[in-house]
C-alpha positions as CSV (number, residue, x, y, z in Angstrom):
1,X,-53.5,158.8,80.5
2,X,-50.4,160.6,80.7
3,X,-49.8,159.0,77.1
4,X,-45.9,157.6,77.9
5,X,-46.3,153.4,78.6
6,X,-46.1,153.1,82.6
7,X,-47.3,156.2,83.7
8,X,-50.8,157.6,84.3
9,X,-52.0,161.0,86.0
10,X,-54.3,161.3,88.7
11,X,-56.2,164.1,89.3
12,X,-54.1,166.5,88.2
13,X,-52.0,166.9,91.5
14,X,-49.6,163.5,91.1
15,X,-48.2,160.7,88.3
16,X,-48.1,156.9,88.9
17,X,-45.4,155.0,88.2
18,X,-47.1,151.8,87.2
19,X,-44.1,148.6,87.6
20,X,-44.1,144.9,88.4
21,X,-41.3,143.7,90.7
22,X,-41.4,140.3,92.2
23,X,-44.3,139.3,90.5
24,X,-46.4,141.5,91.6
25,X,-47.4,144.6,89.8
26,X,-46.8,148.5,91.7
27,X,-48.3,151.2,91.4
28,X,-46.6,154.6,93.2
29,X,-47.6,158.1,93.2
30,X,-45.0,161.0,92.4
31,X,-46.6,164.2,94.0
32,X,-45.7,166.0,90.8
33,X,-48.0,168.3,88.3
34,X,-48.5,166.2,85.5
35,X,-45.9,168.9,83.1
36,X,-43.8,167.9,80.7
37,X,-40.9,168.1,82.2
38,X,-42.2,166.1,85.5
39,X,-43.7,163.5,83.3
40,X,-40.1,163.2,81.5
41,X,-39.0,162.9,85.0
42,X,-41.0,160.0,85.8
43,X,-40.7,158.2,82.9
44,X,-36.3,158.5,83.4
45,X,-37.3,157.2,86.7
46,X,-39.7,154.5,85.8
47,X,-36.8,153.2,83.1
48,X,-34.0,153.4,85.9
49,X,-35.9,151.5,88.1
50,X,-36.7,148.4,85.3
51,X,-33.1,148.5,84.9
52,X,-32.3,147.9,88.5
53,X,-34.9,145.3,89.1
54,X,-33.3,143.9,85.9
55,X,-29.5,144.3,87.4
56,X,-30.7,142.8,90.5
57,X,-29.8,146.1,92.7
58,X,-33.6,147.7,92.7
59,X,-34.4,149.2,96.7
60,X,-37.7,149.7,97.1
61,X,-37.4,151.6,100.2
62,X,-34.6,153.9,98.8
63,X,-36.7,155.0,96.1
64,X,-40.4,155.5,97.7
65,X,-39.5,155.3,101.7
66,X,-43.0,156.1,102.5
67,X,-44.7,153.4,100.4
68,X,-46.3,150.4,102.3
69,X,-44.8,147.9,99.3
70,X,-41.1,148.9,100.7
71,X,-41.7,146.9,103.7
72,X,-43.9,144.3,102.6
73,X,-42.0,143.4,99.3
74,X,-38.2,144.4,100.9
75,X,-39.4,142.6,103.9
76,X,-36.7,143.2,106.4
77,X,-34.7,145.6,103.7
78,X,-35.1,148.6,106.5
79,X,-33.0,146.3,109.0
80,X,-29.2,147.9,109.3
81,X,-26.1,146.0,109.1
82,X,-25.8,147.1,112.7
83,X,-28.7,145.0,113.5
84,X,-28.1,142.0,111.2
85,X,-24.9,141.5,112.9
86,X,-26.3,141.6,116.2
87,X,-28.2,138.8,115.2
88,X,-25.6,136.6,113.9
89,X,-23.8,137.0,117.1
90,X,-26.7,135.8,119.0
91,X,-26.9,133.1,117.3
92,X,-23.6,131.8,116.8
93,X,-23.7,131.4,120.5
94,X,-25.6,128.2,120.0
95,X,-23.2,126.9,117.8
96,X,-19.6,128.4,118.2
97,X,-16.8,128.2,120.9
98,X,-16.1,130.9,123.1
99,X,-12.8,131.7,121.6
100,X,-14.6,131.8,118.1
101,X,-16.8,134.4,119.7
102,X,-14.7,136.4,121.2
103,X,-13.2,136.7,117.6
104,X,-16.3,138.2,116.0
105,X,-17.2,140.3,118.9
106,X,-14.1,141.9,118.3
107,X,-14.4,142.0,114.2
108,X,-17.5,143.7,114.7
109,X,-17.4,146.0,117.5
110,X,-14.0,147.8,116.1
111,X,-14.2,147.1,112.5
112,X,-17.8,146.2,110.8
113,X,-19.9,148.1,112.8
114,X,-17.8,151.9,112.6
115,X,-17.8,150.9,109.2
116,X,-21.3,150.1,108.1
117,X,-23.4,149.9,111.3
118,X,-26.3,152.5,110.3
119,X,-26.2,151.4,106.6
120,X,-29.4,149.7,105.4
121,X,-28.4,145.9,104.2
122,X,-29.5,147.0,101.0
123,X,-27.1,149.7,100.5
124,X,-24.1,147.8,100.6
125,X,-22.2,147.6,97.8
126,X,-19.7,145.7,96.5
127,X,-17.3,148.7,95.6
128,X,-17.9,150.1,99.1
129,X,-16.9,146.8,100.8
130,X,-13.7,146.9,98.3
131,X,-13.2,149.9,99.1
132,X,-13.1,149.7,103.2
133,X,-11.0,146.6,102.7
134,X,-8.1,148.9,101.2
135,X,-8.2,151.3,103.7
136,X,-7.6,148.5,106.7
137,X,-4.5,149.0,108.4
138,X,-4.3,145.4,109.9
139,X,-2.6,141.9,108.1
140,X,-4.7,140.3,105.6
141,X,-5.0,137.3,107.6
142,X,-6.7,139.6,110.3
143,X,-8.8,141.2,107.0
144,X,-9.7,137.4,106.4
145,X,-11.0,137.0,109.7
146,X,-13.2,140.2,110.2
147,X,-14.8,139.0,107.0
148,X,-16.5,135.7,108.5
149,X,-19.1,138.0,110.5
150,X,-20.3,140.6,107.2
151,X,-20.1,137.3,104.9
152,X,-22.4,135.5,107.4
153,X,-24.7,138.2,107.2
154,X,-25.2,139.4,103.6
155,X,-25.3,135.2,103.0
156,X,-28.6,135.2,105.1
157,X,-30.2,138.1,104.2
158,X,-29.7,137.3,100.4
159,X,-31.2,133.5,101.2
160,X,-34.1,134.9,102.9
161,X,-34.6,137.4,99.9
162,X,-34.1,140.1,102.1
163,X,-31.2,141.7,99.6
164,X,-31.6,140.9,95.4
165,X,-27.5,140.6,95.3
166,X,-24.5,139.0,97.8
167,X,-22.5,142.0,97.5
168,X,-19.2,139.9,99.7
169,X,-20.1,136.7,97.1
170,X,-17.5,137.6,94.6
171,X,-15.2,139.1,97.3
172,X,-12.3,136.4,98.2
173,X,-9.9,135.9,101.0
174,X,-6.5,138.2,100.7
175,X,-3.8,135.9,100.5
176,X,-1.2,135.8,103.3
177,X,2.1,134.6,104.0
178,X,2.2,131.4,106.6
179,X,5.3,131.5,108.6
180,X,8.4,129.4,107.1
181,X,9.0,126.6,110.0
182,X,12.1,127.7,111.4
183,X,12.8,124.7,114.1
184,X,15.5,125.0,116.9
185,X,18.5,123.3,116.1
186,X,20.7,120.9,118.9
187,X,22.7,123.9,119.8
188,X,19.5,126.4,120.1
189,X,18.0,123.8,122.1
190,X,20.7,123.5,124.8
191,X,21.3,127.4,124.7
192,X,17.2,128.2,125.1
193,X,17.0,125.3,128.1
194,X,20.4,126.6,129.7
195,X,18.7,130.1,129.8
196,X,15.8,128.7,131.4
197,X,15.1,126.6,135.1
198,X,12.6,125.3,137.1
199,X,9.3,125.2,135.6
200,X,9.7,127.1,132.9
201,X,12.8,124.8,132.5
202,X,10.7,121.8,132.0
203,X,7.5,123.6,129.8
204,X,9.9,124.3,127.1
205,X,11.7,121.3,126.8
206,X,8.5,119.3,127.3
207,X,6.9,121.2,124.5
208,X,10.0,120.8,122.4
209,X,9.6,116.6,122.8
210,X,5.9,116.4,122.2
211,X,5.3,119.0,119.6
212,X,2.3,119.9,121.6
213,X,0.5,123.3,121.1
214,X,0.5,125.8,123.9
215,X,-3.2,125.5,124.6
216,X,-2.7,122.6,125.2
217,X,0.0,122.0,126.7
218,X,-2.3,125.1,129.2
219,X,-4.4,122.2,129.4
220,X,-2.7,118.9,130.5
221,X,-3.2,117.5,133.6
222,X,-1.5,114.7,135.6
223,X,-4.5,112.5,134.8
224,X,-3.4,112.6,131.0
225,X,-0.5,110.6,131.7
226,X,-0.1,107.2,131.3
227,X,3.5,106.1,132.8
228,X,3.6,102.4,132.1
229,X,2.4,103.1,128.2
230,X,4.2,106.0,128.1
231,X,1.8,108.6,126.5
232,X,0.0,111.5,127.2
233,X,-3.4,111.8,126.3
234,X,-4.5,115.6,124.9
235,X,-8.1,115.8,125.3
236,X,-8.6,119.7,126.0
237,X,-6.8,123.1,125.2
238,X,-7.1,126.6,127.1
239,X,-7.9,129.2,125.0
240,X,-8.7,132.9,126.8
241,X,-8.6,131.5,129.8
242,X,-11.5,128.9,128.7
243,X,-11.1,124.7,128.7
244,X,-12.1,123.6,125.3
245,X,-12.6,120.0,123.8
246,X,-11.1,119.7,119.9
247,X,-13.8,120.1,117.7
248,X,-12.9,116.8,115.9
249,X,-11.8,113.6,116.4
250,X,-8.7,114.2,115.1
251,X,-7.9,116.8,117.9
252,X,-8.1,113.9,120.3
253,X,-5.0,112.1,120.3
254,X,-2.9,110.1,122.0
255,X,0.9,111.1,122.1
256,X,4.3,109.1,122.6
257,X,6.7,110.2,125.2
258,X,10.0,110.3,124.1
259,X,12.8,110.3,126.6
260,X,13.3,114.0,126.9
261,X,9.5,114.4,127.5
262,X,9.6,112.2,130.5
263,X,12.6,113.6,132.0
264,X,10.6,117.1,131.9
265,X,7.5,115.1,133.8
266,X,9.9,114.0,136.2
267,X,11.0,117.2,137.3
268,X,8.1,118.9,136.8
269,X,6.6,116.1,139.8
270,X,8.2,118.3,142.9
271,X,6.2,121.6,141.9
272,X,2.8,120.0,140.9
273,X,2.4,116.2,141.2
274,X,0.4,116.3,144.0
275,X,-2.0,118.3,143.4
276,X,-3.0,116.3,141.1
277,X,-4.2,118.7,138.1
278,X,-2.3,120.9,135.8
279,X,0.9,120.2,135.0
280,X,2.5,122.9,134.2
281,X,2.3,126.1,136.6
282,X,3.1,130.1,136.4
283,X,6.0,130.2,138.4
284,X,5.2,133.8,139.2
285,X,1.8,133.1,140.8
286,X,1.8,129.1,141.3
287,X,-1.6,128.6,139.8
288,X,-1.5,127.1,136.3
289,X,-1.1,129.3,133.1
290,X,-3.7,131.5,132.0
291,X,-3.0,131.8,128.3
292,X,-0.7,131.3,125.6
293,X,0.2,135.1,125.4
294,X,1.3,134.9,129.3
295,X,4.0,131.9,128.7
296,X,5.2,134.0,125.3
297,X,5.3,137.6,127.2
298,X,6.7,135.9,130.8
299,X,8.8,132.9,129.8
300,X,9.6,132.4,126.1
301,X,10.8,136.0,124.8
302,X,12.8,136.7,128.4
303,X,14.5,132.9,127.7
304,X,15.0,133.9,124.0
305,X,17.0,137.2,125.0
306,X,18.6,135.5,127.2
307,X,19.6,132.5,125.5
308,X,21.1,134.9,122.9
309,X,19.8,132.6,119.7
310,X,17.3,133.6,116.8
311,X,14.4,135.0,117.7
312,X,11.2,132.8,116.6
313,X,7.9,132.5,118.1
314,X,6.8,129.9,120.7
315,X,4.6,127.5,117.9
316,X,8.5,126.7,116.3
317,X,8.7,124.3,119.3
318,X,6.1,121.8,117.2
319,X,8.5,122.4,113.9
320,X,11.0,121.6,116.1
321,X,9.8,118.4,117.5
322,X,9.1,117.1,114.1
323,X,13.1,117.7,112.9
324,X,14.1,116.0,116.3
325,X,11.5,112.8,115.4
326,X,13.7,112.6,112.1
327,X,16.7,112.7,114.0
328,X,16.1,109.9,116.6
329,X,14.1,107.6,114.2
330,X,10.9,108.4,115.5
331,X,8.4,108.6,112.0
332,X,4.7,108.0,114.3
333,X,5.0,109.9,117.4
334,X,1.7,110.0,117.2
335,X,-0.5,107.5,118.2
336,X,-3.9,106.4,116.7
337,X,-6.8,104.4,118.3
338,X,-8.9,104.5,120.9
339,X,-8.3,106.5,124.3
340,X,-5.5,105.0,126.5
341,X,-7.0,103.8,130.3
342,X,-5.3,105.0,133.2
């Protein structure tokens, strides 16, 4: 015996660290002389590994890499983040929209993985995660977002007991400032349609009378409409260039058309009607819009310059329709209950 608790020699050429971690009991061989200075060696590491089994933070494979018990009682601990995140992408696939996809393909091929890629899942710290959050040069809503992906993997690994510790668990969302709605006003309104004609004429003023989204107004077809009830039924959005259905039941809607809604249909009739799909076309190419980013870059800043008002983003059209509803009476433009028939 190598007479310190935990430690034994074995034939002169080595010193076992002797250990129990997960309820099982470990025995691991320093190739050290069994002198008193590498005995006080093993027995500092013997104590600093019951500490970090005891803190939760012990890695088996970082301290004997060679040992058969890394794998078997880490399990996957020698999988990378790289590789853990691969994973989740797969299989959100299953689950999430395309757009939603799209999203953490991008979060992790130009910000998780150049950041932690070839670090073992059980490396990851807390600090370090803190620490690569202050260094990101994008908003904090972005930061939020490019969070979902590492969160999604460190919350499996540490259910399947693959990690002791959740280092992103006591990590929270950065808070960010949601834009102040800033609606159009009478005079804005006349100004912004006066810069505008044709299509893109009747796009922005329909958007301003149904308070519709510009996915989904992307997304209506001439089908949607019912003339004798007067509504417009929203049952899809384009996002990136993909037709989506809401995810809920409260996506699906039905909405009212007011009078300045219909009077866009109407004039919008002589450049689509008979085709008999989307509504609303790129003047520019006569196919319907891609995405929203086309209509803000092609139609709404150029008619913003021009109209020579505030400068505001496209979504202010919903706030917009909302402060007209006030104005003409209208408290429930939106309409409940089941689907209207054609």
């Amino acid at each position: 015996m190598a007479g310190r608790k935990g430690l034994r020699t074995r034939s002169g050429s080595g010193i076992e660290i002797d250990f129990t971690y997960r309820g099982r009991r470990c025995r691991e061989t320093l190739k050290l002389g069994p002198t008193k200075p590498n005995l006080l060696h093993a027995a500092r590491k013997r104590e600093a590994i019951l500490y970090e089994i005891a803190q939760g933070t012990f890695n088996y494979a970082k301290h004997f890499p060679g040992s058969a018990n890394a794998r078997s009682l880490s399990r996957n601990s020698l999988q990378t983040v790289g590789q853990a995140l691969d994973a989740f992408l797969k299989g959100a696939q299953k689950r999430c929209a395309y757009s939603t996809l799209r999203d953490y393909q991008s979060a992790i091929d130009h910000h998780l993985k150049p950041a932690f890629g070839d670090r073992l899942l059980t490396e990851l710290s807390l600090s370090e995660i803190k620490a690569w959050i202050a260094g990101l040069s994008i908003s904090a809503k972005r930061i939020n977002n490019v969070l979902v992906p590492l969160r999604g993997v460190l919350s499996d690994a540490f259910s399947d007991e693959l990690i002791d510790r959740n280092p992103a668990a006591r990590i929270k969302n950065l808070p960010h400032r949601f834009e102040e709605p800033d609606p159009l006003s009478p005079d804005d309104i006349a100004r912004l349609l006066g810069a505008c004609d044709g299509q893109v004429r009747n796009l922005f003023q329909f958007a301003i009378w149904t308070g519709l989204r510009t996915s989904e107004l992307i997304g209506l077809e001439w089908g949607d409409v019912d003339w004798k009830r007067r509504i417009a039924r929203v049952r899809r959005a384009s996002v990136r260039k993909q037709i989506k259905v809401p995810k809920t039941q409260a996506g699906e809607r039905d909405i009212k058309l007011l009078p300045g809604a219909v009077e866009a249909l109407e004039a919008q009739k002589a450049h689509s009607f008979l085709a008999g799909e989307r509504i609303f076309l790129n003047p520019r190419t006569g196919k319907a819009w891609e995405t929203d980013q086309q209509i803000r870059k092609t139609a709404w800043k150029p008619a913003i310059r021009r109209s020579g008002i505030r400068d505001r983003n496209a979504y202010q059209t919903r706030h917009t329709f909302a402060s007209l509803c006030l104005t003409v009476g209208e408290d429930n433009p939106r309409m409940g209950g089941p689907p209207a028939r054609a």
